[in-house]
C-alpha positions as CSV (number, residue, x, y, z in Angstrom):
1,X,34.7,-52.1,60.9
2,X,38.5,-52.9,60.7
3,X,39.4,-49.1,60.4
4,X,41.3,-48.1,63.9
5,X,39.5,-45.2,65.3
6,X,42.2,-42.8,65.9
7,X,42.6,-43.0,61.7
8,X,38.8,-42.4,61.0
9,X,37.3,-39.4,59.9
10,X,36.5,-36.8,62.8
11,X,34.4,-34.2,63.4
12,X,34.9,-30.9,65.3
13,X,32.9,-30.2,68.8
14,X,32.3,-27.5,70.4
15,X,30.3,-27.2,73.6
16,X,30.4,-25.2,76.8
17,X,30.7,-26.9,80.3
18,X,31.7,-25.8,83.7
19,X,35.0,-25.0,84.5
20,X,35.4,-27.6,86.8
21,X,34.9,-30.3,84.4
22,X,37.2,-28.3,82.5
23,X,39.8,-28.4,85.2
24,X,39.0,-32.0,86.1
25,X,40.0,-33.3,82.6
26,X,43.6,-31.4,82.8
27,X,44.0,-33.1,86.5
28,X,42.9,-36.6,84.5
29,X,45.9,-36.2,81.9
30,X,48.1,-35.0,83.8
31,X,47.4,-38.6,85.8
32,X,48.0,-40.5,82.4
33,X,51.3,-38.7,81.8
34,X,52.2,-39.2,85.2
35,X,51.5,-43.1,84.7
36,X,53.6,-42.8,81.4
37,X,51.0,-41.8,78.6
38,X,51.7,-39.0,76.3
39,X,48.0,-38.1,75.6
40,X,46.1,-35.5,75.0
41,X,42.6,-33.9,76.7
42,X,41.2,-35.0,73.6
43,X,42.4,-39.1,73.6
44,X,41.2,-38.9,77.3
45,X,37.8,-38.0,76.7
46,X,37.3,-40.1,73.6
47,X,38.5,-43.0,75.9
48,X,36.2,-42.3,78.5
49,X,33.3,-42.0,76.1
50,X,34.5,-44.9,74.1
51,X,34.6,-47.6,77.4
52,X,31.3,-46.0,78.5
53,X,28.6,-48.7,78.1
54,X,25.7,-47.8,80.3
55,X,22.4,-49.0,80.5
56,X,19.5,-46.1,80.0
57,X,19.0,-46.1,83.9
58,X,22.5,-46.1,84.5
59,X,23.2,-43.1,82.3
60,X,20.4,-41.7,84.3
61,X,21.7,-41.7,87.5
62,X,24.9,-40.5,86.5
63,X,23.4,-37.1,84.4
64,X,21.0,-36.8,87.9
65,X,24.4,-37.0,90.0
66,X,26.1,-34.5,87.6
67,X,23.1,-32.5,88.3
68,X,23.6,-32.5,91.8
69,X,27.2,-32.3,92.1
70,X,28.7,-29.3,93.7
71,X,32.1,-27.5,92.3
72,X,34.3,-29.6,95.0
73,X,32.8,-33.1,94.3
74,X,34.2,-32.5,90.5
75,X,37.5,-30.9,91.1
76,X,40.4,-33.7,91.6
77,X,42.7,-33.3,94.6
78,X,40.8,-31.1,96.6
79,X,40.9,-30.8,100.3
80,X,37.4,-31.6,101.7
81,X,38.8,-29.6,104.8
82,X,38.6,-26.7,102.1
83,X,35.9,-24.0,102.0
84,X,37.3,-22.6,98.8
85,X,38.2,-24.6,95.3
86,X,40.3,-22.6,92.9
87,X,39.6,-22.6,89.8
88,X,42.1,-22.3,87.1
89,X,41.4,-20.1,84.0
90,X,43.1,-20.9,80.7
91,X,43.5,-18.6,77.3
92,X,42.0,-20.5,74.8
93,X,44.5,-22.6,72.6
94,X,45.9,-25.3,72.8
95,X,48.2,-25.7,76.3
């Protein structure tokens, strides 16, 4: 229980989601590193899930939300004038 998380033992995920997540997580470090944070996609997601404490309803509205959400209500720093979000496409790797 003592154990910092960052030195427990991990386990490797792999799962598909939709590019604009995708893109929406690089626009979230590249916030942290603009804040001062050297992080990685990987600390920013683990933080998000690890400060998540949501009540079964709450949990439910967000995944019916997600479900509902269009391409431009994900992408950060898009103009809502915009007809058009583009979409960045990475090798895979690390970047």
């Amino acid at each position: 229980m003592t154990e910092l998380l960052r030195d427990s033992k991990d386990k490797q995920v792999s799962f598909r989601w939709p590019m604009a997540l995708d893109q929406r997580l690089d626009a979230l470090v590249d916030r942290a590193e603009a804040a001062g944070e050297r992080t990685t996609r990987r600390e920013v997601l683990a933080a998000l899930i690890a400060n998540a404490d949501l009540a079964g309803a709450e949990l439910g509205e967000l995944i019916r939300g997600l479900r509902r959400a269009r391409v431009g209500d994900v992408v950060l720093d898009a103009d809502p004038k915009d007809n058009v979000v583009t979409l960045l496409n990475y090798r895979p790797g690390p970047r």
